[in-house]
C-alpha positions as CSV (number, residue, x, y, z in Angstrom):
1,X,0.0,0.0,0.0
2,X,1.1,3.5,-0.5
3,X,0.0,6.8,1.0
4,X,-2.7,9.0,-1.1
5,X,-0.3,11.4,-2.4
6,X,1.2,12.8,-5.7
7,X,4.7,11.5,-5.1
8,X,5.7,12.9,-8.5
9,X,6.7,16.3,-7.9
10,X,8.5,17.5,-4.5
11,X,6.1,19.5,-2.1
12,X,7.6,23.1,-1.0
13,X,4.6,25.0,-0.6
14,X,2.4,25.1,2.3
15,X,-0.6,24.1,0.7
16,X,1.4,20.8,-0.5
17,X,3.1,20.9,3.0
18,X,-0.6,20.6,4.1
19,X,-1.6,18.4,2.1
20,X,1.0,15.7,3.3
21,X,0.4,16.0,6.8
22,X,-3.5,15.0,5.8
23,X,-2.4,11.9,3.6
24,X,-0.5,11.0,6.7
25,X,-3.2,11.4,9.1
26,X,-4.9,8.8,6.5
27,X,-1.9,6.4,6.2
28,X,-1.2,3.0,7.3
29,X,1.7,2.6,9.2
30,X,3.1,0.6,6.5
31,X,2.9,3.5,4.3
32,X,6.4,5.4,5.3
33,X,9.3,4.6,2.7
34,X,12.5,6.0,1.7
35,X,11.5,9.6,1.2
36,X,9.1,9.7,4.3
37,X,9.1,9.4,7.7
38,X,6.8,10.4,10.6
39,X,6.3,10.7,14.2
40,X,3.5,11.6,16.4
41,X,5.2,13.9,18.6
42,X,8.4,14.8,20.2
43,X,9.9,17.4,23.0
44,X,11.4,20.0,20.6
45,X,13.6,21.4,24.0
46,X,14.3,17.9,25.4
47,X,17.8,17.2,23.3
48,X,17.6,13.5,23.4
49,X,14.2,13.4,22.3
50,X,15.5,15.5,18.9
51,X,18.6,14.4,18.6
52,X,18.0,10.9,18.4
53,X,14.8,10.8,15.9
54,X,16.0,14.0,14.3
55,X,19.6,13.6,13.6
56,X,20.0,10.3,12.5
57,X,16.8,10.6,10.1
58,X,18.3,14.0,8.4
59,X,21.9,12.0,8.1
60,X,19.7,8.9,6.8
61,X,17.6,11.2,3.7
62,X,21.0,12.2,3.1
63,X,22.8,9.2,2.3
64,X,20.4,8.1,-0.4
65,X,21.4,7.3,-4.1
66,X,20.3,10.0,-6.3
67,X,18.5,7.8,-8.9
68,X,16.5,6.2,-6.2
69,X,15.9,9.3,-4.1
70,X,14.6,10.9,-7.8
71,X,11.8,8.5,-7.8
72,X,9.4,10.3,-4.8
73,X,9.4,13.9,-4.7
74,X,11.8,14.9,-6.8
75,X,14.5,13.4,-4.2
76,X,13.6,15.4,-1.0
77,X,13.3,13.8,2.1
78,X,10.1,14.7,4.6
79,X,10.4,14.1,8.5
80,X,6.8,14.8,9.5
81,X,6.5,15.8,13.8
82,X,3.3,16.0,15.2
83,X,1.2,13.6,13.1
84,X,1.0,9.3,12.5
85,X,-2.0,7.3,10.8
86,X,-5.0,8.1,12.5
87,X,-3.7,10.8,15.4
88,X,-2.8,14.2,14.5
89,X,-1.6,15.4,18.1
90,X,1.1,18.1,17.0
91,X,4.3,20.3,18.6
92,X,4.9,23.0,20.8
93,X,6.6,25.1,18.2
94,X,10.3,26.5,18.5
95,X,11.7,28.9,16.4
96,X,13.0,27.5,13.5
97,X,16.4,29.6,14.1
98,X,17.0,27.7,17.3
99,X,16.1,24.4,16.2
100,X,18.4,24.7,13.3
101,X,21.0,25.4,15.8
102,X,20.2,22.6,17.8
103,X,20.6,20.2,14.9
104,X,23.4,21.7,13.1
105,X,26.2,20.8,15.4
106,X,25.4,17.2,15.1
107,X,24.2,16.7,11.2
108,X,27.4,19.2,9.9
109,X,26.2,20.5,6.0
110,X,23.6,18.8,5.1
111,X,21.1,21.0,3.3
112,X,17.8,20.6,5.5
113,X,15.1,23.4,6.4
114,X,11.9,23.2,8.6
115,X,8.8,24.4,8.1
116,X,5.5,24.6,10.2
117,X,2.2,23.6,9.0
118,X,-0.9,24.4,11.1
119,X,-3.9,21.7,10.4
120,X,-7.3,22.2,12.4
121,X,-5.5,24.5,15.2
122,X,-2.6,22.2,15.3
123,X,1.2,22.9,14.3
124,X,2.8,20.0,12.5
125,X,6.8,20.3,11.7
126,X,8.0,18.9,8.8
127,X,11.3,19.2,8.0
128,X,12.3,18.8,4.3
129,X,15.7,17.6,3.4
130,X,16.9,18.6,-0.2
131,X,17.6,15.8,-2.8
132,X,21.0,14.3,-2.9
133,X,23.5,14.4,-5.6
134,X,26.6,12.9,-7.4
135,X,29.3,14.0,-5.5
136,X,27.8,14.6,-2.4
137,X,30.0,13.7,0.4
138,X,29.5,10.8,2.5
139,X,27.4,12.4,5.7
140,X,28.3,11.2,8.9
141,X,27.7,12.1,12.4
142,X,29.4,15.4,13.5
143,X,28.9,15.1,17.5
144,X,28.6,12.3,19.6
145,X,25.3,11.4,21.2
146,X,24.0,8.6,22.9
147,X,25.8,5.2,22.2
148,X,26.6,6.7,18.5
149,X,30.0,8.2,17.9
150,X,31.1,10.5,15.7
151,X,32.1,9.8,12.1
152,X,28.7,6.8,12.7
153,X,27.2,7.2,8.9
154,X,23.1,6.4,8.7
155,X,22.1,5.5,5.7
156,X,17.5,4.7,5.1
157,X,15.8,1.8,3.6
158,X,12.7,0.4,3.5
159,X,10.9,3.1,6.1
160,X,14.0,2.7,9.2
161,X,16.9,4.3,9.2
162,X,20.4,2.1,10.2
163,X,24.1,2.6,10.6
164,X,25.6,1.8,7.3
165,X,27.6,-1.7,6.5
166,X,30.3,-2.0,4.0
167,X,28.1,-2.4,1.4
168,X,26.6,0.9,1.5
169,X,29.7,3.0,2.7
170,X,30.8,1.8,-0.8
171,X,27.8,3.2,-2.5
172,X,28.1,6.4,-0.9
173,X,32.3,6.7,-1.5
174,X,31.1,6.0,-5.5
175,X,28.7,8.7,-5.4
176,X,31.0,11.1,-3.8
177,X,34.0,10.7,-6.6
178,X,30.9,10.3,-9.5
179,X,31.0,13.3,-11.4
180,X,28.0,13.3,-13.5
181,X,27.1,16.2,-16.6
182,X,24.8,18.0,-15.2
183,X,21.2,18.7,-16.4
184,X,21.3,21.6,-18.6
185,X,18.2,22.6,-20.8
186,X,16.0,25.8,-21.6
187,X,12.5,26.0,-22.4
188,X,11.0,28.5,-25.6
189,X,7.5,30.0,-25.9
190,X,6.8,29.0,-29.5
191,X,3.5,30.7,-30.4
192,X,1.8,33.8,-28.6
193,X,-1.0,33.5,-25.9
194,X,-4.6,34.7,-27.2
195,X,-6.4,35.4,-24.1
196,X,-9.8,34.8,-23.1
197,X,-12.4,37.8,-23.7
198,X,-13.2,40.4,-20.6
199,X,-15.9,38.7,-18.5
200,X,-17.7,42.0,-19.1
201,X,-17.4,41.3,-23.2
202,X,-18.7,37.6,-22.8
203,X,-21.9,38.6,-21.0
204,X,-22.8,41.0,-23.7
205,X,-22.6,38.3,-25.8
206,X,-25.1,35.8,-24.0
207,X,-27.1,38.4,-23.2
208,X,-27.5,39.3,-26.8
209,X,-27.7,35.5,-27.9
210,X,-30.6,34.9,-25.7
211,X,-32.5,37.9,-27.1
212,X,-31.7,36.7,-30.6
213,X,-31.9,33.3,-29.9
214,X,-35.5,33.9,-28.3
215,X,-36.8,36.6,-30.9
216,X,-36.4,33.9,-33.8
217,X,-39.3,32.1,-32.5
218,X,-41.7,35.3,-31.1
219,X,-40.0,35.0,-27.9
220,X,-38.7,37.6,-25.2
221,X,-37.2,37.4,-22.1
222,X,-40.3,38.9,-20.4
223,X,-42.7,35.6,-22.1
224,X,-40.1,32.6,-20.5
225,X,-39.5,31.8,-17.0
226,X,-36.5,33.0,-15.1
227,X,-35.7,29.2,-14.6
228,X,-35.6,28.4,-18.4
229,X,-33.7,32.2,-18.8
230,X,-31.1,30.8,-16.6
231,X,-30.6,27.4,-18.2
232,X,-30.2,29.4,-21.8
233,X,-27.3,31.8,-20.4
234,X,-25.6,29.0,-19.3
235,X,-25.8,27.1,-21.8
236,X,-24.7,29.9,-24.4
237,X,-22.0,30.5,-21.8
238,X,-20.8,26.5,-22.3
239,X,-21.0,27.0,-26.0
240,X,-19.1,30.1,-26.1
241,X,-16.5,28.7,-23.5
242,X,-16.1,25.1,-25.8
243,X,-15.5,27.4,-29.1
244,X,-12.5,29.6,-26.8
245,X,-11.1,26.4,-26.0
246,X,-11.1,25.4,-29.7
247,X,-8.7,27.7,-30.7
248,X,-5.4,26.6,-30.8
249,X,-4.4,30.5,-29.7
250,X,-5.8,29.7,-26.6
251,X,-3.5,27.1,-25.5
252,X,0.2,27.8,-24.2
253,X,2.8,26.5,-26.2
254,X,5.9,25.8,-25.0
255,X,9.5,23.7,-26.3
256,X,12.2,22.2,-24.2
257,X,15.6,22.0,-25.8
258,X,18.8,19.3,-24.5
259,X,21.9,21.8,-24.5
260,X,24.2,18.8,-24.1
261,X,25.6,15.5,-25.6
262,X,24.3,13.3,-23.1
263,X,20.5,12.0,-23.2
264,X,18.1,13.4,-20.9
265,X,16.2,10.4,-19.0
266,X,12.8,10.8,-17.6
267,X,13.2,14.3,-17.5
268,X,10.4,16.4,-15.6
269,X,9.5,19.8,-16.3
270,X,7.1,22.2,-13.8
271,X,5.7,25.2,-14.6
272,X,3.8,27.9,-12.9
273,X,2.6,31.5,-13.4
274,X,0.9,33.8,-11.0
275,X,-1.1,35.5,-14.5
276,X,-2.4,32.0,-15.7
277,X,-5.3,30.1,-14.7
278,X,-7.2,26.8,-15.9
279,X,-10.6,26.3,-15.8
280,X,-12.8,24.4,-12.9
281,X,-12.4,21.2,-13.7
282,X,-16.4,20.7,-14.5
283,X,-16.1,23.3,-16.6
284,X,-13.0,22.1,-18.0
285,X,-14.9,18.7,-19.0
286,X,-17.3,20.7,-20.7
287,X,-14.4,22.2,-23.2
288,X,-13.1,19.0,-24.0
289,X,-15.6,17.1,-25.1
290,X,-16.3,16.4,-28.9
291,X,-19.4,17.9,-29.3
292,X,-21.0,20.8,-28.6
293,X,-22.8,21.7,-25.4
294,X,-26.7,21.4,-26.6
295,X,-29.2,24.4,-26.0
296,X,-32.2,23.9,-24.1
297,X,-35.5,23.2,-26.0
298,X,-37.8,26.2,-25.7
299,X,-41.3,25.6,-24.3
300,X,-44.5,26.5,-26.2
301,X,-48.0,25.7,-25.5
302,X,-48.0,22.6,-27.7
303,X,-44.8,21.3,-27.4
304,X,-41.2,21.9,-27.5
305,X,-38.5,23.9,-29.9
306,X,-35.3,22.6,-30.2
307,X,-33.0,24.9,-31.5
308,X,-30.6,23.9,-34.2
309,X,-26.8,23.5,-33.2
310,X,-24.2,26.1,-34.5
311,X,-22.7,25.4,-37.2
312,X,-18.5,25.7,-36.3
313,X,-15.1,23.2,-37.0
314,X,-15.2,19.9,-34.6
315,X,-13.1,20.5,-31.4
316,X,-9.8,19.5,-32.1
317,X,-9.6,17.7,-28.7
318,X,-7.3,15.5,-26.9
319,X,-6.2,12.4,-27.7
320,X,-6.5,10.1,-24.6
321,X,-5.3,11.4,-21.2
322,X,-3.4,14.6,-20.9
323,X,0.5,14.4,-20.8
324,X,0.7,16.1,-17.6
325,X,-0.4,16.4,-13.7
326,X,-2.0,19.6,-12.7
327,X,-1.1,20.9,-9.2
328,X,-2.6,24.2,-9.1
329,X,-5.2,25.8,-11.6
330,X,-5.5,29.2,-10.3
331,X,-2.6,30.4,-9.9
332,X,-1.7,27.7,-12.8
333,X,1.1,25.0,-11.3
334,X,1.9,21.6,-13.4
335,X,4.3,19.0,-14.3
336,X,4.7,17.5,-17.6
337,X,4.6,13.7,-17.5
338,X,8.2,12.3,-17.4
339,X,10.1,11.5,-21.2
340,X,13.0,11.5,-22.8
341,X,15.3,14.0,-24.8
342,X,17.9,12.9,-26.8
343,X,21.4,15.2,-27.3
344,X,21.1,18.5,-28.7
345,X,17.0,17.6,-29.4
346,X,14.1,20.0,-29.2
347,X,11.1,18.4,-28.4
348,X,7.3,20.4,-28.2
349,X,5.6,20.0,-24.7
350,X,1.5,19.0,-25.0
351,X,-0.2,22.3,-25.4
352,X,-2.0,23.4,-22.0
353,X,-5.5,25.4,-22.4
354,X,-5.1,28.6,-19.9
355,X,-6.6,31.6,-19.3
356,X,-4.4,34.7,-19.1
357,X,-5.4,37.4,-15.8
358,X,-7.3,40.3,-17.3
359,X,-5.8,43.3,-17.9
360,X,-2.2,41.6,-18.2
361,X,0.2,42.8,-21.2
362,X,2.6,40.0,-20.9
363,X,2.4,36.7,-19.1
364,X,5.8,35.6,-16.9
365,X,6.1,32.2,-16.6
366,X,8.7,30.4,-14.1
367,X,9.8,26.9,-14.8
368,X,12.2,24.1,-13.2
369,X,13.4,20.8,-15.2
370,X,15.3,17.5,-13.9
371,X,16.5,14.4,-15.3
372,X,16.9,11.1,-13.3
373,X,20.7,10.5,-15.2
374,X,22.1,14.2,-14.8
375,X,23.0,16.2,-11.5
376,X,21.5,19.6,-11.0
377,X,18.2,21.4,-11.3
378,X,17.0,23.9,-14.2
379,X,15.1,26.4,-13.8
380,X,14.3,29.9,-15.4
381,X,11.9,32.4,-16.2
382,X,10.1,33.2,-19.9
383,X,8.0,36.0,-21.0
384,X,4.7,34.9,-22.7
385,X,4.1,37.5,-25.2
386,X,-0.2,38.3,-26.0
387,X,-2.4,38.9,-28.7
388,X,-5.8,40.8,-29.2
389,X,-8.8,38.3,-27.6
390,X,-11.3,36.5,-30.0
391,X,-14.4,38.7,-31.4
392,X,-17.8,36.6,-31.9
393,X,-17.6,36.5,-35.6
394,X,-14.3,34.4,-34.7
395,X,-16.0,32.0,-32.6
396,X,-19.5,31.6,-34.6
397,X,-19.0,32.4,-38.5
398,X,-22.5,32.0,-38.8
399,X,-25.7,32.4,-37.0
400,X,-25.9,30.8,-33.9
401,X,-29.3,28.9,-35.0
């Protein structure tokens, strides 16, 4: 069994950070493996209370092999304080200064940082241990405590965390003298964003559907119900929405090119922007589909209208599943599904339907990329230039009857 949790991407932000402490609370005990590790409470003053569940599990996260760190989160490591399966009973929270300094002395360098999550009135700490590399130094223990000496190297598997044998001290002496290329790629904007019309612009033009729409057949809104009003305008609104989403404009398109002679396996690539949104995702199941959201059939006293479908190109649509995990629609987060590049190859990333902020002249996008084979992290920023929005005569060519 494993815990309820998108293991694919690392969790930083406190709505993530959040979100693991609940998939904990929901866990078996079984759940905790070599990238997690909990405990339902501990004495953040009382030194052998910290040091001993504390040091040896930051050394532990530390001593991993890169490739098999790579496969949860990214390659961070999360000790969880204040929660287990079932019990969420929490910390008395110190400031993350003085912790640090109570750790330090003992775990030397390692790169480590706390952070406190507060779930139904109660603080949780997690502490989040960054991924290790090729050429990371073998990380022992700096200061003696307990029975455990210093220079005693910890290394975690299988959910524990043990004082390495010969076997893995020669792991970890290979990884510190592998000097692996490091992950080197940029990413390309290769067509500009058309956004979505001003919310006041697409009401004007349900509001003038329905009156043309209702006119056709004798009809005003004073001679239907309010009920049957509503279900018009939002229907109209779906139809409008679907033809947006049609248009290839509407749809972020990005490229990812391999700077190097080496391959790039399983490489990730996240994205976010702060002026980017997606839609709800009911809404978004509306857009995608292959036909066209029907209009409601008009009452009269002997029967029903049914008004006749507009006449626009099929949806373009997706093929199957789409190639990537969304983390965040509004403001827009995601990960591209894993794949590989080949040296010096520029491959297109799956177009991603978005909707640009209103108002915004230029959209800035942020964006991180690893590969399970190379060291290091990518990352940059790109500047997603805009066009003018759709008009209706766009969307519909012809009447809407």
């Amino acid at each position: 069994m494993t815990i309820n949790l998108d293991r694919s991407s690392a969790l930083l932000r406190p709505s993530q950070l959040e979100e693991l402490v609940l998939a904990v609370r929901k866990a078996s005990e079984q759940d905790e493996d070599d990238a997690l590790e909990w405990k339902s409470t501990l004495d953040l003053d009382d030194p052998k209370q910290f040091t001993h569940h504390l040091v040896r599990q930051i050394i532990g996260f530390a001593n991993r092999m890169p490739e098999e760190a790579a496969r949860r989160y990214e390659g961070y490591g999360y000790i969880v304080v204040g929660v287990k399966p079932g019990e969420l009973k929490g910390v008395v929270e110190i400031d993350p200064a003085q912790l640090s300094q109570k750790l330090r002395p003992f775990v030397g360098g390692i790169s480590w940082f706390p952070e406190y999550v507060s779930v139904d009135d109660v603080q949780v700490l997690v502490i989040i241990v960054n991924a290790p590399k090729y050429g990371d130094a073998i990380h022992a223990l700096h200061k003696k405590f307990d029975t455990w000496k210093v220079g005693t190297v910890f290394v975690r598997r299988a959910g524990i965390v043990e004082q390495a044998d010969p076997a893995d001290l020669q792991r970890l002496a290979a990884r510190s003298h592998h000097s692996q290329a490091q992950t080197s790629v940029t990413l390309e904007v290769t067509a500009p964003l058309e956004p979505w019309p001003a919310k006041d612009v697409i009401e004007e033009w349900v509001a003038s559907e329905v009156n043309i729409l209702l006119a056709r057949h004798g009809r005003n809104t004073r001679t239907v119900s309010n009920a049957y009003l509503e279900e018009l305008r939002e229907a109209i609104l779906k139809r409008i929405f679907w033809a947006l989403h049609d248009r290839d404009g509407t749809h972020l398109e990005l490229a990812v090119n391999n700077l190097i002679g080496q391959p790039n396996r399983d490489l990730r690539v996240l994205i976010s922007s702060a002026d980017l949104s997606m839609l709800p995702e009911e809404w978004q199941r509306v857009v995608e589909s292959d036909r066209m959201p029907r209009l409601p059939k008009l009452p009269v006293y002997n029967g029903l209208i049914e008004f006749d479908p507009i006449d626009v190109p099929g949806l373009w649509g997706y093929s199957g599943e789409p190639g990537y995990q969304v983390r965040s629609r509004k403001p827009l987060e995601l990960t591209y599904d894993q794949f590989d590049l080949h040296p010096r190859e520029t491959a297109e990333l799956e177009l991603i339907p978005v909707l640009a902020k209103p108002g915004t002249a230029s959209i800035e996008l942020h964006w991180r990329a690893t590969a399970m084979n190379l060291n290091g992290v990518c990352e940059g920023s790109l500047t997603v230039s805009l066009t003018e929005p759709a008009l209706w005569g766009d969307l519909f060519p012809v009447n809407t009857e």
